[in-house]
SEPA-679101 format. One record per residue (C-alpha): x, y, z. Coordinates in pm, 1 decimal. Layout:
# residues N
(atom (X,Y,Z));
...
# end
This chain:
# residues 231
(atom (6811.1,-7458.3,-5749.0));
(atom (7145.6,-7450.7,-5564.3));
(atom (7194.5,-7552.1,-5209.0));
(atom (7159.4,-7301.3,-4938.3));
(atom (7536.2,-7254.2,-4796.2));
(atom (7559.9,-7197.8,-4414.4));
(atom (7873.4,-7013.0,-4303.5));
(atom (7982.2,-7042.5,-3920.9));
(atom (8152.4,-6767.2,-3891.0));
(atom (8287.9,-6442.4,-3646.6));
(atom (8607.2,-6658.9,-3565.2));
(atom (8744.4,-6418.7,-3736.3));
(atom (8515.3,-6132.6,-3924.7));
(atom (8807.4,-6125.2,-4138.8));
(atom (8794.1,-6478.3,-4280.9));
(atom (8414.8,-6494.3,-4289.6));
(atom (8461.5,-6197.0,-4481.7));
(atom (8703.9,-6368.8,-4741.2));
(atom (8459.4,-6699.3,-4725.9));
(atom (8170.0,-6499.8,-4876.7));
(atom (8317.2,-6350.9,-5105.0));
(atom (8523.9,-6634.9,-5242.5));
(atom (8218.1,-6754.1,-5316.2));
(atom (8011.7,-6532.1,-5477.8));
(atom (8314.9,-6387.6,-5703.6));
(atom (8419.7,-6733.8,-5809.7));
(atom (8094.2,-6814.5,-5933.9));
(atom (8017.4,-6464.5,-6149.1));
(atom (8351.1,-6479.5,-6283.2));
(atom (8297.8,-6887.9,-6364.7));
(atom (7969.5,-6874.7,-6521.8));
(atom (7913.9,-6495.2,-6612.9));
(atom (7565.1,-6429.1,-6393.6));
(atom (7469.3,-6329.4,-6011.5));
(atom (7287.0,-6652.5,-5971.7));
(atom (7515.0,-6809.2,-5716.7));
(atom (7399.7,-6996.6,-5403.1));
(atom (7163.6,-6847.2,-5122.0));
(atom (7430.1,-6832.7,-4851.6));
(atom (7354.3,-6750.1,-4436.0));
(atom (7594.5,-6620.8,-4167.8));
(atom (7594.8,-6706.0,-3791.6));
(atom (7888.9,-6503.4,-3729.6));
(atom (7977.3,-6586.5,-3337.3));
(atom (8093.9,-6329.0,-3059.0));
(atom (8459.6,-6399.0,-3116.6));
(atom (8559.4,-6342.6,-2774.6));
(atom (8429.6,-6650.7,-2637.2));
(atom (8600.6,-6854.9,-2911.9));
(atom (8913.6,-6713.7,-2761.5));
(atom (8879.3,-6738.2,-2428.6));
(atom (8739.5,-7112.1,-2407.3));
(atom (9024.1,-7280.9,-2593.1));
(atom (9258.4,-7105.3,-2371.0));
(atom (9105.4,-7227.8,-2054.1));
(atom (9069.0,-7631.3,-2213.5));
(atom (8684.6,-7547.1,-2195.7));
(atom (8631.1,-7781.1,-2570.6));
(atom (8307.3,-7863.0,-2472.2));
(atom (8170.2,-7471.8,-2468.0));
(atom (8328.2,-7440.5,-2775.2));
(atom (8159.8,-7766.0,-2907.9));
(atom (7825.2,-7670.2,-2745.8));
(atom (7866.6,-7268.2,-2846.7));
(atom (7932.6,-7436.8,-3205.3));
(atom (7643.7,-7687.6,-3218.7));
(atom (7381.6,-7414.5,-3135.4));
(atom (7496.0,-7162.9,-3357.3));
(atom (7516.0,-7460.8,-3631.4));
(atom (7152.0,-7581.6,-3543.5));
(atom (7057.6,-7247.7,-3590.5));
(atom (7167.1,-7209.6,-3940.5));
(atom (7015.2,-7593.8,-4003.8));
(atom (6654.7,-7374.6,-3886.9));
(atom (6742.3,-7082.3,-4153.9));
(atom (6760.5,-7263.0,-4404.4));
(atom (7125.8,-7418.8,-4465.4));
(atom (7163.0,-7763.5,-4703.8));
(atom (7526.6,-7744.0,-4598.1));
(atom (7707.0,-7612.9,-4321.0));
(atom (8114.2,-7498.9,-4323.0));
(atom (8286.6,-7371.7,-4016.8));
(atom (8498.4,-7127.3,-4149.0));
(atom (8810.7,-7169.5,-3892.0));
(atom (9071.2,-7438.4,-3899.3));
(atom (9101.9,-7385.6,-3527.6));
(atom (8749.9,-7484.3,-3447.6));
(atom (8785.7,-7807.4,-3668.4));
(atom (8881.5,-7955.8,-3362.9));
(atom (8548.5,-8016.5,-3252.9));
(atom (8431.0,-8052.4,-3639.0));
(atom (8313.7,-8410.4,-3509.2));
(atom (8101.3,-8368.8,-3248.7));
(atom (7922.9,-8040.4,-3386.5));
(atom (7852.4,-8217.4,-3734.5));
(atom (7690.5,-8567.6,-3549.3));
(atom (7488.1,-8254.7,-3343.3));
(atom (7300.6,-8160.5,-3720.6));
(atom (7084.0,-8290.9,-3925.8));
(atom (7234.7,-8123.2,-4289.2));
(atom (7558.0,-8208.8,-4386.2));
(atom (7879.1,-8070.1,-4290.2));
(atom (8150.0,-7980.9,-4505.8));
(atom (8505.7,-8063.2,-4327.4));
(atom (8835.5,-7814.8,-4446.5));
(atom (9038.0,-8085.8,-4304.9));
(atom (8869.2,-8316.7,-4581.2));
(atom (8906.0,-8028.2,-4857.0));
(atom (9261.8,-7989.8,-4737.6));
(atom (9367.6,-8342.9,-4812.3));
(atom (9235.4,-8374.9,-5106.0));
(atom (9389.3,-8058.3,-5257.0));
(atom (9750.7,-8212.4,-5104.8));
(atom (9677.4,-8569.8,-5251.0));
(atom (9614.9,-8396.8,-5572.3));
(atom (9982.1,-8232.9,-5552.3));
(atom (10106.0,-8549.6,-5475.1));
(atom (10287.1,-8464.4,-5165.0));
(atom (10369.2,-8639.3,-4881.3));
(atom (10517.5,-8405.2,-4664.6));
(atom (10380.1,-8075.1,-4566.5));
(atom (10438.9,-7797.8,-4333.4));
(atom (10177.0,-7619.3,-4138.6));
(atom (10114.2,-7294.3,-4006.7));
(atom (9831.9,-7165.9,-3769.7));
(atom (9730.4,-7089.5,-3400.9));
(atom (9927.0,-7272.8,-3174.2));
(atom (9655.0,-7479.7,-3064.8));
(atom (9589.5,-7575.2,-3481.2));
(atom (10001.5,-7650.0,-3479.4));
(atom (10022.4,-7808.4,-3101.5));
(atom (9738.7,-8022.8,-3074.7));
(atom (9681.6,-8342.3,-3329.6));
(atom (9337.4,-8359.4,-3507.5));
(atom (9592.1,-8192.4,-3826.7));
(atom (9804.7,-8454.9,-3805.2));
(atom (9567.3,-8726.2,-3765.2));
(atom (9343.8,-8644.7,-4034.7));
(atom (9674.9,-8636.7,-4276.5));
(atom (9823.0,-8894.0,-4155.3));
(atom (9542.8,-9127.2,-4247.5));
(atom (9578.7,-9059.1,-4626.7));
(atom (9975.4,-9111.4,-4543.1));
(atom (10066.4,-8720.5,-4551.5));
(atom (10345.8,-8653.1,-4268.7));
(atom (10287.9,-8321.4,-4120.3));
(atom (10591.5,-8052.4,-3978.3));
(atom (10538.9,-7739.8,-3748.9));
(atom (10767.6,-7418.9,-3660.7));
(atom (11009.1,-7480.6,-3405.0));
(atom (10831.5,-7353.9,-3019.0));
(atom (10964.0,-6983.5,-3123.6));
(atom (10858.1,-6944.0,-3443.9));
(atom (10527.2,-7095.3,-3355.2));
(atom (10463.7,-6838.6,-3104.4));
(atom (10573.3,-6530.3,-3355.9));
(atom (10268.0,-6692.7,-3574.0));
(atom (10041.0,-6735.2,-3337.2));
(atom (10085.0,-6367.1,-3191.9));
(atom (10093.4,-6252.9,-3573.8));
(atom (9719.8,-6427.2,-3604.9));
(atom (9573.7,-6314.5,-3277.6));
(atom (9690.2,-5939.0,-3245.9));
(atom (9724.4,-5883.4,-3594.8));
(atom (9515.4,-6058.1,-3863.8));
(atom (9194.3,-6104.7,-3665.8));
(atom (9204.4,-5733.5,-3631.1));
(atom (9276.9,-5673.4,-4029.2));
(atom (9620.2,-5567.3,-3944.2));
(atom (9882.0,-5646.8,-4212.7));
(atom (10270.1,-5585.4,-4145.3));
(atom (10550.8,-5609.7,-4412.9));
(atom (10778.2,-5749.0,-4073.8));
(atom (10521.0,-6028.3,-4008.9));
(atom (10523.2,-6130.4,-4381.1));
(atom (10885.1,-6183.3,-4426.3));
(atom (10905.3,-6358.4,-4090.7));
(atom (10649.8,-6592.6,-4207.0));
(atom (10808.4,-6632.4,-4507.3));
(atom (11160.8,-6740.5,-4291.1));
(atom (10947.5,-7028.3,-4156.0));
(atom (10812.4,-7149.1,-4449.2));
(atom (11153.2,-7151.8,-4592.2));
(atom (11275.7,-7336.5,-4275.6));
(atom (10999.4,-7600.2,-4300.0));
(atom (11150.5,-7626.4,-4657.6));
(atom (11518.2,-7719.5,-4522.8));
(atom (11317.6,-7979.7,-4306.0));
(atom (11191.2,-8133.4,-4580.8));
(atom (10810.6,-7998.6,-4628.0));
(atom (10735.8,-7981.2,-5010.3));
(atom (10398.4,-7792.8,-4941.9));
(atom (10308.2,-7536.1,-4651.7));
(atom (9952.8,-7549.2,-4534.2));
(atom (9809.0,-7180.7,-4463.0));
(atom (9607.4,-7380.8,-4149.6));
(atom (9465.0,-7024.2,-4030.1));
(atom (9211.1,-6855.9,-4258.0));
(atom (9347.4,-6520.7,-4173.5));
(atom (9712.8,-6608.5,-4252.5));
(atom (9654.7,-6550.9,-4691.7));
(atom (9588.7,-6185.2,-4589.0));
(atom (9956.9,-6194.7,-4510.2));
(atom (10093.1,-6431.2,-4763.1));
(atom (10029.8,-6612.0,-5090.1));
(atom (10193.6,-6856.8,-5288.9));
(atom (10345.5,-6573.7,-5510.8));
(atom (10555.8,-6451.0,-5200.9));
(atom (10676.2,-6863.5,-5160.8));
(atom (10927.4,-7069.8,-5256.3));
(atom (10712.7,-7311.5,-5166.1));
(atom (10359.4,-7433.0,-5290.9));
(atom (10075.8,-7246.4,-5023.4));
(atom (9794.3,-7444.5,-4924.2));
(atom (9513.3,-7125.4,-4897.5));
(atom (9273.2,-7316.2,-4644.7));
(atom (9006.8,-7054.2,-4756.8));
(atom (8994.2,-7071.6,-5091.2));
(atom (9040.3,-7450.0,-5114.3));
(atom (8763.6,-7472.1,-4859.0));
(atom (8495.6,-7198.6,-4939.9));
(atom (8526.1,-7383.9,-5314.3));
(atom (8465.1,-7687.0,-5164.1));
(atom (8133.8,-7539.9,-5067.6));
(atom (8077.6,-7361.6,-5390.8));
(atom (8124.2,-7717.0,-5564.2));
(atom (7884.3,-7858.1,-5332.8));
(atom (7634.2,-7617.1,-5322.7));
(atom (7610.0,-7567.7,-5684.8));
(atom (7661.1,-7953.5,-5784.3));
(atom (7967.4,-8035.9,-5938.8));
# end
C-alpha cells in the first residue's frame, strides 16, 4: 500500500491545484494504472495567510498551520507537505507540532540544485520568501549562495503573485518582465533561478529561460510522490 499524502493547502487554490495533480498524472503516466497514493486536502482560508504575515503575526500563522496539519495527521496522512514556499518559514515549528513526518520543499529544493551542480542561484517569490532568510540559510548550509531582484523588481513580483497568480490571472506583460529579472540575476552571476512561489510556473517555465528554472512544485509534489510510493 502507498502512503497516505497530506496536502496543506488554500495558500493558493491555484498551487494546491497544480500539487494534486502533479501527482496523480506523474504516476499514471509513470507506471500506466490509477493506483496512485490516497492523498487529503486541508486547503486553509487564504485570507488569513495574507493578512498575518503582513502584520509580523508568525506565530498565528505557525499555530493556524499546526492545527490544520494535526488535522490531516487525524485523517489519515503518513506524510504531510505544505504546499507554499512562503509558509516554509515556520516549516520548523509546525513539523516538531506532528507526529507523521513532514516533507520540507526547502530540502527538495537543494537537492534538485546540488544535483545541477550549482552554486549560485537566483530566487524569485513573495517578498517576504525573497526579504527574509530561512532561503538563504537553508542553501547556504549545503554552500549554495543565493541572489534576489533588486527592491523594484522585487515588488513588480510580488504584486504579479498576489493580484495576479493567486487569482489564476496570467499576463503576457508580467511574463516578459519576469523574464527581464531572471536575465538580470543572470548578469549577476546566478546560473539557476529558483521559481520560490508555487504560483510563479503558471507564468513561466524553463522553455521561456535562458536560464535553468527551479519549478518548486513539481520538484516538491515529486518529492512526495517518491515518498509516498517508496522510491
Amino acid at each position: 500500500m502507498h502512503k497516505t499524502i497530506g496536502i496543506l493547502g488554500g495558500m493558493s487554490p491555484e498551487s494546491t491545484v497544480a500539487y494534486y495533480e502533479y501527482i496523480t498524472r506523474t504516476y499514471t503516466a509513470r507506471f500506466g494504472d490509477y493506483a496512485y497514493p490516497q492523498i487529503l486536502i486541508y486547503s486553509v482560508s487564504f485570507q488569513a495567510y495574507v493578512d498575518w504575515p503582513k502584520e509580523d503575526r508568525w506565530d498565528l500563522v505557525a499555530e493556524g498551520l499546526i492545527q490544520a496539519a494535526r488535522s490531516l495527521e487525524l485523517a489519515g496522512a503518513d506524510v504531510i507537505l505544505i504546499a507554499t514556499n512562503t509558509m516554509h518559514i515556520v516549516f520548523d515549528e509546525v513539523a516538531s507540532n506532528v507526529g507523521v513526518p513532514m516533507l520540507s520543499l526547502l530540502d527538495a529544493v537543494g537537492d534538485a540544485i546540488e544535483a545541477r551542480g550549482m552554486d549560485t542561484v537566483g530566487l524569485l517569490g513573495t517578498a517576504f520568501t525573497m526579504e527574509k532568510t530561512f532561503y538563504h540559510r537553508a542553501l547556504a548550509d549545503r554552500g549554495i549562495r543565493v541572489l534576489v531582484p533588486q527592491p523594484g523588481d522585487r515588488k513588480r513580483v510580488n504584486d504579479v503573485i498576489y493580484d495576479e497568480l493567486v487569482a489564476g490571472t496570467i499576463r503576457d506583460t508580467s511574463r516578459q518582465d519576469f523574464l527581464a529579472i531572471v536575465k538580470g540575476l543572470a548578469e549577476r552571476g546566478a546560473e539557476g533561478v529558483i521559481l520560490g512561489c508555487t504560483e510563479i510556473p503558471l507564468l513561466v517555465s524553463e522553455e521561456d529561460s535562458e536560464l535553468p528554472l527551479f519549478d518548486t512544485t513539481t520538484i516538491h509534489a515529486e518529492a512526495a510522490l517518491g515518498y509516498a510510493i517508496g522510491v
